[in-house]
N, C-alpha and C positions, 0 to 999 in steps of 0.2 A: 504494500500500500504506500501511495505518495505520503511521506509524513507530513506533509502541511493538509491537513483534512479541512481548512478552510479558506473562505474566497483568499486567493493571494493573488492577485492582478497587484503590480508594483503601483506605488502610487508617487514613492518616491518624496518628495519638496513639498510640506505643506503651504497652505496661501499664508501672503503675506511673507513668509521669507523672502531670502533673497541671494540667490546666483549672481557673482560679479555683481555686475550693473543692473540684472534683470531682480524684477520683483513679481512674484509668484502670486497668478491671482485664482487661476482653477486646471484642474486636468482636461484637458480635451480627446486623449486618447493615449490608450495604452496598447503596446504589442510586445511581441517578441525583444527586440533590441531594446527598445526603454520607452519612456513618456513622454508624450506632447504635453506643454502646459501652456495657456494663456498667457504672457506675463507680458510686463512692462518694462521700458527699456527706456531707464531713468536719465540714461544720457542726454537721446535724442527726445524726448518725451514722442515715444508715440509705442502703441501697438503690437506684439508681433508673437508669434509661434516660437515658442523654443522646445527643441527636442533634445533632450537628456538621455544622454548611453546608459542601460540598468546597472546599478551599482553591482553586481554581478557578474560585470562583461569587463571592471576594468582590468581585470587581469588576462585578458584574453586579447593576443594579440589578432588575431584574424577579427575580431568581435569589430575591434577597434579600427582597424583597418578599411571595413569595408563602411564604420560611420564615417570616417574620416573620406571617403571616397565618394560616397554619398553627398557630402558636401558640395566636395573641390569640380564632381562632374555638374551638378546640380550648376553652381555658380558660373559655369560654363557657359550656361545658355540664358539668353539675356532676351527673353521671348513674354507675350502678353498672356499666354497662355500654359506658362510655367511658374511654377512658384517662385518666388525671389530669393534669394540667399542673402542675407543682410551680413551675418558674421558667422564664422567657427571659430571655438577656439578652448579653453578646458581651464577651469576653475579650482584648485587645490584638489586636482586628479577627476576633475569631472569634468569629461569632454561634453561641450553641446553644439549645437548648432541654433541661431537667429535666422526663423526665415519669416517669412511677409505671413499675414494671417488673413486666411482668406475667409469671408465668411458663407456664409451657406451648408449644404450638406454633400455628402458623395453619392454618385448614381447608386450604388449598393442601397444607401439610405433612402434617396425616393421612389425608388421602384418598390419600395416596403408598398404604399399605398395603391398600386396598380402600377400599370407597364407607361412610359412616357409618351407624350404625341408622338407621331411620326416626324414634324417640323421639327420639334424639338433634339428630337435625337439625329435629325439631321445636321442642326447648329452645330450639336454636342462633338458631333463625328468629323465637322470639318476643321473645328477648333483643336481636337487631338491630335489629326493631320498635320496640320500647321505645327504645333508644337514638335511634333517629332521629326517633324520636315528639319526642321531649325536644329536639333540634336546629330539626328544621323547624318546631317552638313558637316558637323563637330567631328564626326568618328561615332558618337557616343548612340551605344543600342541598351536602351533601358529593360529589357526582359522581364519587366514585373507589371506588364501595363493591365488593369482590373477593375472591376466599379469599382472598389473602394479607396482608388488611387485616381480617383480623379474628383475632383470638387466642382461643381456646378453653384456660383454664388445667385442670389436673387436674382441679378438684371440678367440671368443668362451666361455670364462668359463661365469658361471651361479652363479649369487650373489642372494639369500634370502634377503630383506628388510625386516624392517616393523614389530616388534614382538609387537605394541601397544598393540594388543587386545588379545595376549598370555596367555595361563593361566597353570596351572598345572595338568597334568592326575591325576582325579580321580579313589581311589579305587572301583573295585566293582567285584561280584564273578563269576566265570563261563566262565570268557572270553577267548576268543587264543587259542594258541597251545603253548607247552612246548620247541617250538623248541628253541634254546641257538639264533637265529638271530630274534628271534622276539621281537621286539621294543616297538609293541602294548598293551602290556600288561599294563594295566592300574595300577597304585600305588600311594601308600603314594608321596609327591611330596618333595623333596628333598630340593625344593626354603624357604626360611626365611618365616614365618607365615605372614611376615611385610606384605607379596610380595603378598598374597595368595588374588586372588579377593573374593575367600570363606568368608575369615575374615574381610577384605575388605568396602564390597558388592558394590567393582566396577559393578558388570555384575548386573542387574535388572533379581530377577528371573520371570523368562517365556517371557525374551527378546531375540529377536534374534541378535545374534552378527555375524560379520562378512559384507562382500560384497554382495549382495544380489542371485546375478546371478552367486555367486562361491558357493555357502552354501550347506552343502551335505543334505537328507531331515533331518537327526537327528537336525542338525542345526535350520533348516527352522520350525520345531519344538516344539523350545525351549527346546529341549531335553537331556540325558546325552551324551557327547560326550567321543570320545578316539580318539586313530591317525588315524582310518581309516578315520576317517572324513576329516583332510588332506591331506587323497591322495582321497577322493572323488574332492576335492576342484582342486588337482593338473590335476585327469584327464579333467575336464573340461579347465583347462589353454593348457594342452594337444591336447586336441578336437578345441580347438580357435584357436590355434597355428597352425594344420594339415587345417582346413578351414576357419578359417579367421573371425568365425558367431561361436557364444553360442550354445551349444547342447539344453538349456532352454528357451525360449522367453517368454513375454508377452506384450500385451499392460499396464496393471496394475501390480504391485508387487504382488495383490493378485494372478491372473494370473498366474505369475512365479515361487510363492510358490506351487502353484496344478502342474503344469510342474514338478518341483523340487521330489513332493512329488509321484508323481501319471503317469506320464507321460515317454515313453519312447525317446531316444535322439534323435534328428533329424541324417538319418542315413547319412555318411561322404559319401562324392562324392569325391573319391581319385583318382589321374590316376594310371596306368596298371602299376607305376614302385613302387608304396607304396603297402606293403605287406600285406597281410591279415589278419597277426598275430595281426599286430598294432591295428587292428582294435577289432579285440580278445581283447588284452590289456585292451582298453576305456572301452570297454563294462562291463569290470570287475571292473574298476576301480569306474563306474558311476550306479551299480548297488543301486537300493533302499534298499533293507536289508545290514547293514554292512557285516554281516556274510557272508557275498557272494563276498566280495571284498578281495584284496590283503591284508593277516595279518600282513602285516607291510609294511612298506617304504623299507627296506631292499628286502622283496620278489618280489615288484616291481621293484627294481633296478637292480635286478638278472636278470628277465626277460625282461629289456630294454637293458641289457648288451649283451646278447644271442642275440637278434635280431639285435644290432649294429655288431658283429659280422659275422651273415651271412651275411647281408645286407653289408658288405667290402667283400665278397670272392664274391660274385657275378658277374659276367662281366660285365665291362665298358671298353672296350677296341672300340675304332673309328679306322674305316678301313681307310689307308694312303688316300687314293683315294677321300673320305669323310672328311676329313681334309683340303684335296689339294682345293674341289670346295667349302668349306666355308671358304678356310682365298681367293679364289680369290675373290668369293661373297663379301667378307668383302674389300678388297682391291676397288670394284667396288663401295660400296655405299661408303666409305670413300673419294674417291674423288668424287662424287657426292654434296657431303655433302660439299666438300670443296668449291666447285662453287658456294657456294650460296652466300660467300659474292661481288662474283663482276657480280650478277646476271647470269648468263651462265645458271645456273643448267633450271631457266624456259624457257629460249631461248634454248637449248638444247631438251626438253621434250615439250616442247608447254605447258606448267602449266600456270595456270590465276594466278593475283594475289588475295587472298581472302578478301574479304568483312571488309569491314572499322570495325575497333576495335572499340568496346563502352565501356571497362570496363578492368581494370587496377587494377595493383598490384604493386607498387613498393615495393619490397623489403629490407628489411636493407643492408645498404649499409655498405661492406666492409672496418674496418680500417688500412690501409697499412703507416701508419705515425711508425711504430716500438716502440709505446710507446702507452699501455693498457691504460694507463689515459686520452687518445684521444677518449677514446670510446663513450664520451655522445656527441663529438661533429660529429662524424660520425651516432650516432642517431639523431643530430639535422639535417645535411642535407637531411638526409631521411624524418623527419617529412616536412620541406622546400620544401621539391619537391611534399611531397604527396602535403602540402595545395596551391605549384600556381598549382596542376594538377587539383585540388576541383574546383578551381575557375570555371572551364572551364565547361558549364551547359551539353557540347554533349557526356562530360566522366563521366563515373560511377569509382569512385574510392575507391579503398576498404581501409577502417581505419589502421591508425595505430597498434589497438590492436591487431585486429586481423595478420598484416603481423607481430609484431615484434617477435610474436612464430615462426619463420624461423631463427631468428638471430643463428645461426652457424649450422645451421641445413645441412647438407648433403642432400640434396636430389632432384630430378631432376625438372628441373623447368616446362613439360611439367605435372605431378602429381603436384605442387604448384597450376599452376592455373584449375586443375582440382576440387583443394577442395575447393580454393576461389571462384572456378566460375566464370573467368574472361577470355576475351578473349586475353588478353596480358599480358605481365611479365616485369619489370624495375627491373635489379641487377644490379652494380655498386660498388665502392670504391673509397673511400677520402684517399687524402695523406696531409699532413699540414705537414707543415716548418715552423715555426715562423709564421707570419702571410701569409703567400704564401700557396695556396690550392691549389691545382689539383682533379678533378673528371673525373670519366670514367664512361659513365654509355653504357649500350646496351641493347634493346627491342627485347624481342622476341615474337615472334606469336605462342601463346600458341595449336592451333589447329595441327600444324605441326613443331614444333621446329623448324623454321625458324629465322636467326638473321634477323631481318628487319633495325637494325640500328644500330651504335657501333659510340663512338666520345668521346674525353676527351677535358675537357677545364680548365685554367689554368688562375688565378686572384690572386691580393693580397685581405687579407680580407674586405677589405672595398669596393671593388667591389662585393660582394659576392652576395648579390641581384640582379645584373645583371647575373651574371652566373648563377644563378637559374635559372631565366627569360628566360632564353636562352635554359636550356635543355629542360628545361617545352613546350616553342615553339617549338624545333625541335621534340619534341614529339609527340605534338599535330600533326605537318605537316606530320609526318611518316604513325599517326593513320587515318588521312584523316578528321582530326576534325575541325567542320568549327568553327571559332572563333566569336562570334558575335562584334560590334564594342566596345561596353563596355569592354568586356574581354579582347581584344584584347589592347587598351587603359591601362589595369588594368594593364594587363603584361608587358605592356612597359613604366610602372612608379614605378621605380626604381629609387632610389636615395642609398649616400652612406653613409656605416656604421660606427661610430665608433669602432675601431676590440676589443677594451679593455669592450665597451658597451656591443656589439653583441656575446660576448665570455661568459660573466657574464649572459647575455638572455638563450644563450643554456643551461648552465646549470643550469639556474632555470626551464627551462621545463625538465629536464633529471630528476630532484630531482621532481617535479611539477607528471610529470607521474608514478613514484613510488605510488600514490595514496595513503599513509600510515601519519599517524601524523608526523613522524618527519622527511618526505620527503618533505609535503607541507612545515613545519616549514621553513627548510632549503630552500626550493625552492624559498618561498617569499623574502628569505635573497639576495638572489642570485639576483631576481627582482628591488630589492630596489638597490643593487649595480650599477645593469645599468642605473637606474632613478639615481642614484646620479653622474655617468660620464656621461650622456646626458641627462638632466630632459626635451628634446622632444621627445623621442625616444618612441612613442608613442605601439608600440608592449611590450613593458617592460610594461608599465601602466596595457595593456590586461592582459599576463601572472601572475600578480599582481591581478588582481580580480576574476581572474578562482582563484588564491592560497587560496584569502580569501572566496570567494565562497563554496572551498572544505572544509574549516575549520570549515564553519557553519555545513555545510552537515556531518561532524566525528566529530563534539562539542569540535574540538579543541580549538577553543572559542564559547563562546555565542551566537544561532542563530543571535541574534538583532543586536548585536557587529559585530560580522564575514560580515552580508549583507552591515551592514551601510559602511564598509572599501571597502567590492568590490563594492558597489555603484559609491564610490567615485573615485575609482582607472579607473571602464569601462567608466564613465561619461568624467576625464580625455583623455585616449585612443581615445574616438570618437571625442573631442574635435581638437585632432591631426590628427587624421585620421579616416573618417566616414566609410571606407571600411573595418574595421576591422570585420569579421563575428563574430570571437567569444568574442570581446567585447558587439556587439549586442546580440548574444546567452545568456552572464551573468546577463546585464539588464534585457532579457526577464523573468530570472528563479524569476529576485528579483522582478521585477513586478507580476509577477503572484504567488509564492509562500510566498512573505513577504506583498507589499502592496495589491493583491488581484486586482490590476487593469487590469482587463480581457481585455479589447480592447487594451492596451497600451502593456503588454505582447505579446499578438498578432500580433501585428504591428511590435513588436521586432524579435520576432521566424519568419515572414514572412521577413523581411528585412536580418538578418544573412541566412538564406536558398537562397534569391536572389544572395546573394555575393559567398556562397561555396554552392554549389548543394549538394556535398559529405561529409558533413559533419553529420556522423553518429551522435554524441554526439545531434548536435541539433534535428534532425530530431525525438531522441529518449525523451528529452527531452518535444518538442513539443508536440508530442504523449500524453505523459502526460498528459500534459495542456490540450489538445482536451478532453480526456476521460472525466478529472473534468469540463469541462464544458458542457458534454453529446453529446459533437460532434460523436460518436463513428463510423461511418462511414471513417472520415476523421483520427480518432486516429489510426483505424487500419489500413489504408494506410500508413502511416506513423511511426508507428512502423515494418512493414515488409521493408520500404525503409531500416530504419535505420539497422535492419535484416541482409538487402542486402549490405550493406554499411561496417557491423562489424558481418562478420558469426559467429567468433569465440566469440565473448560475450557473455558470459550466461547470465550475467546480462540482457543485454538487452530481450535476448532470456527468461530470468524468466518476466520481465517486460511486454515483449507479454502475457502472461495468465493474468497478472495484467489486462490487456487493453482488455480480451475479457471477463473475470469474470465480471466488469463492463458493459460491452455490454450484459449480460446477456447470452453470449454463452459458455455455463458451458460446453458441451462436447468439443469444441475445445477449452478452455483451458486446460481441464484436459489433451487433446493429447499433448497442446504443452507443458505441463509441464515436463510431463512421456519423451519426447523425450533430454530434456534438463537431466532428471537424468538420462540416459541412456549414455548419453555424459560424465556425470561427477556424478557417484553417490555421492561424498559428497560436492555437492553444496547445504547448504541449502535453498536459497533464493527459487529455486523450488520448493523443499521439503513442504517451508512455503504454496507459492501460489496453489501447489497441495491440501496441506489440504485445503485451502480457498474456493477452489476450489469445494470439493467436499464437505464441510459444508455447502457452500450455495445450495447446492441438497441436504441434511440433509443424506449423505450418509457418517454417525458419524464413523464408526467406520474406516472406509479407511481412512475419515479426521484426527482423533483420531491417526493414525499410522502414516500419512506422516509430523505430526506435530511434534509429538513425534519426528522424523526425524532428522525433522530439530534441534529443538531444542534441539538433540544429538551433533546435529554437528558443532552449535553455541550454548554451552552453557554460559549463563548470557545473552546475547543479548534479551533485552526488548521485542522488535516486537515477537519472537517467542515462548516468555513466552505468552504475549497476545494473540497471534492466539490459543494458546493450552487451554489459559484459556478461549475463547469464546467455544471453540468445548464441553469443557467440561461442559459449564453453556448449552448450548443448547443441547446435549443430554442427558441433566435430572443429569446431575453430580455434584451436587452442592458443594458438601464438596472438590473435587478437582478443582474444580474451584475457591472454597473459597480459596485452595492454593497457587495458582497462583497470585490472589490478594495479600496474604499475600507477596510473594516472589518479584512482583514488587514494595511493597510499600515498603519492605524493600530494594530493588535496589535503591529505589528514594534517600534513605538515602548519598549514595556515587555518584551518579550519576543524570544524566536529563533521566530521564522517561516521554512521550510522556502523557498528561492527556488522549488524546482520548485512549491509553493504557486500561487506567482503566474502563473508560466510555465502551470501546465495552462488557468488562466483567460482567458489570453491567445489560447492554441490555440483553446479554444471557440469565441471572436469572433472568431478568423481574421487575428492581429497577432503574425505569424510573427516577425519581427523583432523584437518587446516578449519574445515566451517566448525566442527565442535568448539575450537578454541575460539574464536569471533564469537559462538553463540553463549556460549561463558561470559564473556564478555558481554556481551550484550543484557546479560539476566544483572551480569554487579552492575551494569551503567545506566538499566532502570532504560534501554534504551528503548522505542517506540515502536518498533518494529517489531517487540518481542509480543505482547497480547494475540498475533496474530499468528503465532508456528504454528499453531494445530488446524491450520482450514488451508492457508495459503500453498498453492502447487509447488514454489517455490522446493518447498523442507517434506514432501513426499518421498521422496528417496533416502531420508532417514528415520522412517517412520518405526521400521526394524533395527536401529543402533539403541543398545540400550540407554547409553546416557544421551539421548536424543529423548526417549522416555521417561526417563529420570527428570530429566528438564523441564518437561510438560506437570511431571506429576508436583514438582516443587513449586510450579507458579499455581495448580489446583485448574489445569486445563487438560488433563490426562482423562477426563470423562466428556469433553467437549470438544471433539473432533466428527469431521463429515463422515 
């Protein structure tokens, strides 16, 4: 199992700090290599994008290398439809890059809503043209071109991201035509030898680079490329963009490369007003032989220019008459629509009202206080209202993580809770004046965009728990949700807050939820400030042992260290208050993953699930614990709860193949895994459990690839050095598997490397005696990996070593195997 069992997307730089010159205002985007943030660039006073290498990568010299490349090719090209390069340059070992910040979203993003005009995606196609035209003039072939590397701002224009994996057109003879606008032509490369992956050998040769589902077949490959490869890449962003779905599918990547290679495109379903040319177009674009596609970027763009062209003389002229009976039409359903808030609209129509709501989305709630540094505390009322809506066991309420991807999002709330799956919708805004709040919030019925309820309420801070209390109740009363007496009891005990305590609270969870080292740091600061203005103030104690909890979980401190503090901090918390769920959720993790005491953990993860039904973290957490103790029945109930609870978490969502690998349901974890990289091709945590996945069915060489994978996409991260070195000891590979040892045990040197690490790599090559002493190790180091020897396929092959049995029998998991 990945030992980080929760969300860890790097977050990196809290706001408000400050890089060099830059000051840190929000994340915009996290992947693979590191995070985008918003920040400001105190120099120049203006705007702009900084992308930060993951603290992780600095000691990776190829990591470094190809940001560094990323840059210098980037600032290359000096085009309207390429992102700007303002600066690179590295801060007390932290390389970044300044570049221009575009605004808008990536085609990936608005095809969410439906597939684009056909105009539209003609602009889109010419302007990608243009930019690459400008590039491959350079030498430079960007190989990663995708919807979500291309930005479309409001007015339209078309921004190119993204030149990580850029390299330089190679020479080679025979190619093109002589014409003076073709691009393609491959040559000598223009860029510094420094830059050159050739010289390099950033690119592993016979690896595929690139997005998997954009890769044209030379790609797919490992072949010589040139720019048609490019606009192979762009027709397919093309084809996505006109319908919404990849010309290529598969259930496996292998799958997709035969698609890729051998397969032709699934044919577009356009209506009668998209012209048949465009379709001409794709088809050339997406051809298998390069030789048969567009000779350049320029000769594409020629002919996206010509079809935007006719495609504006064409008539669109509406007859007056036609005009006249859709704005009355419109005039009719506007006041329709207006009568629903004083009920009329169903006493008018005889309309029922529909069926009691079970499942909920409250949304971040809007900051209207006129001051951006209000924003964690208008995060913290949104978390507040999700956890008293948790409380309530007859609502399903969906997690934080997953709504706060909506925070400024544009878009309509009847598609919101279509992708949460939820039968109702909570948006709202906070205004704060010194300590004086005011909230607004209003529920809609997601089924029919109906307001079903709208109300603002107004408290000084110290009351602020009863105004919770209060919308959470007339919530519940809207949704038709019966309250049991406990709940109902829960929510009408309320007491009041210290506003100097409860202000220092919010932002140690606003710092707490960044999930990143020196988010928790600060967070806990934050925590300890409220315990030091109110040492009862039993909710600070909580948020204090979730801090050190996460600490142990990112070896911000020492596992032993980090649990023994949040022991002490949840132990406190319950002291104060036993209804705390997720001070019980913390005990539970230290009882089962530090001291191993399986009933009392138990008792714990049952007891916080009584208090918050909806609380995804636990639910996901417990899953866990069920698996290691071979409940797997009840793990994967419970990890689909948690699922259902938090859509948008891969984590959790990679964590499900974790909980069915163990149950021995090797084809539906490999599904669930394939649908998670599908979602986010460079999340490795999938990638990992895909290969695990398909090692334990000894189907090495898929495993061999999705491991490979991962461990592109986190490079230095231990776990995925180990999973690659298992595959490799188990498909007869010994001397790179001997590598992997080597490379972990020299990570051990700077870092904590997990013993069972080494031990699984031992298993592979069959040096029962080398994993016993790792796993020894692992029992004194209290390491994380150990709750789990008795289910995981990994320690199968020592199931017959007695002190393999000994081992199990002394942790009290010798009766809790599959």
């Amino acid at each position: 199992m990945d030992p980080s069992s929760v969300d860890s997307h790097p977050r990196g730089l809290a706001p408000g700090s400050r890089l060099s010159h830059f000051e840190i205002r929000r994340v915009l985007g996290v992947g693979g290599m590191g995070v985008v943030y918003e920040a400001r660039d105190l120099r120049l006073e203006r705007t702009v994008a900084l992308k930060v290498l993951a603290p992780k990568l600095f000691r990776d010299a190829v990591a470094k290398e190809r940001f560094l490349r990323e840059a210098q090719l980037a600032a290359a090209i000096t085009h309207p439809n390429v992102a700007t390069i303002h600066e690179v340059d590295e801060e007390e070992g932290t390389p970044f890059i300044a570049m221009e910040l575009v605004p808008g979203g990536n085609i990936k993003t608005h095809i969410q809503s439906g597939p684009l005009p056909f105009r539209q995606v003609l602009s889109i196609g010419r302007q990608v043209c243009s930019a690459l035209e400008a590039a491959h003039q350079l030498g430079i072939l960007h190989r990663d071109i995708k919807s979500s590397n291309i930005i479309v701002t409001p007015s339209g224009q078309a921004k190119v991201l993204d030149f990580g994996l850029a390299k330089a057109l190679l020479p080679t003879s025979g190619q093109g035509s002589s014409s003076s606008d073709d691009s393609t032509r491959e040559r000598t490369s223009p860029i510094p030898s420094s830059l050159d992956p050739r010289a390099q050998g950033v690119t592993s040769r016979g690896a595929i680079v690139g997005t998997l589902s954009y890769v044209s077949p030379e790609q797919a490959s490992a072949g010589l490329l040139d720019a048609r490869s490019d606009l192979f890449s762009l027709g397919v962003v093309l084809y996505e963009a006109l319908s919404g779905e990849l010309p290529f599918r598969g259930r496996t990547a292998q799958d997709i490369v035969h698609a890729i290679r051998s397969e032709d495109p699934r044919p577009l379903q356009l209506g009668r007003q998209v012209p048949d040319e465009l379709s001409r177009i794709l088809i050339k674009c997406l051809a298998k032989n390069r030789e048969d596609r567009y000779r350049s970027a320029a000769q594409l763009r020629k002919e996206l220019e010509r079809l935007e062209e006719e495609s504006d003389r064409s008539p669109r002229r509406v007859g007056r008459r036609a005009f006249w009976v859709a704005g009355a039409l419109a005039m009719v359903f506007a006041l329709i629509a207006g009568l629903e808030f004083s009920g009329l609209r169903s006493a008018i129509f005889g309309g029922a009202r529909s069926s009691p709501i079970r499942s909920l989305a409250v949304l971040p709630f809007e900051n209207l206080s006129g001051d951006p540094n209000q924003e964690y505390f208008a995060d913290g009322m949104t978390d507040e209202l999700i956890s008293s809506l948790a409380k309530i066991e007859a609502l399903s309420i969906i997690s934080r993580t997953s709504v706060m991807q909506y925070k400024g999002v544009k878009r309509s709330l009847p598609a919101i809770a279509r992708e949460l799956d939820v039968g109702g919708v909570v948006a709202g805004s906070v205004t704060r004046a010194g300590d004086r709040v005011r909230i607004t919030a209003q529920l809609i019925e997601a089924a029919t965009d109906r307001h079903l309820w709208a109300e603002s309420y107004e408290r000084n801070l110290e009351n602020i728990l009863a105004l919770q209390s209060g919308v959470a109740r007339a919530i519940a009363r809207q949704v038709q949700a019966t309250l049991s007496e406990q709940e109902d009891r829960r929510l009408n005990m309320v007491s009041r807050v210290n506003p100097a305590a409860y202000d220092a609270y919010l932002q140690g969870r606003y710092y707490w939820n960044t999930r990143t080292s020196p988010g928790l740091t600060r967070g806990a600061r934050y925590f300890e400030q409220a315990i030091q203005i109110d040492p009862q103030y039993a909710a600070a104690h909580a948020g204090l042992a979730d801090s050190y909890l996460m600490m142990g979980h990112y070896n911000v401190l020492p596992r032993v260290e980090a649990y023994s503090k949040a022991r002490a901090a949840a132990t406190r918390a319950l002291e104060l208050d036993d209804s705390l769920a997720e001070a019980h959720t913390s005990l539970a993790a230290i009882k089962g993953d530090l001291d191993w005491d399986w009933e009392e953990a138990d008792r714990r993860y049952q007891r916080a699930l009584e208090l918050n039904p909806s609380n995804a973290n636990a639910h996901h957490w417990y899953a866990m614990f069920l698996s290691g103790q071979a409940r797997h029945t009840e793990a994967m109930a419970e990890i689909e709860r948690a699922r259902a609870l938090d859509p948008v978490s891969l984590n959790i969502s990679s964590n499900a193949c974790w909980v069915y690998i163990v149950a021995r349901q090797y084809d539906r974890a490999i599904e669930e895994c394939e649908k998670v990289t599908q979602i986010d091709e460079d999340y490795a945590g999938a990638h990992y459990y895909l290969g695990v996945a398909y090692d334990s069915v000894e189907r090495f060489d898929e495993a061999l690839a999705a491991l490979q994978k991962a461990r592109a996409l986190s490079p230095g991260e231990a776990y995925t050095i180990a999973g690659l070195g298992r595959a490799y000891a188990r498909s007869g590979d010994k001397v790179a598997a001997e590598e992997m040892l080597a490379e972990l045990e020299l990570l051990a040197k700077t870092s904590y490397v997990e013993p069972t690490y080494l031990a699984g790599i031992h298993v592979g090559l069959g040096e029962n005696d080398r994993a016993m002493e790792y796993l020894e190790r692992g029992y004194a180091e209290r390491a994380a990996e150990m709750p789990y020897l008795n289910v995981e396929p990994t320690w199968y092959p020592l199931r017959s070593d007695p002190r393999f049995v000994d081992l199990l029998r002394k942790m009290n998991l010798d009766k809790r195997t599959n």
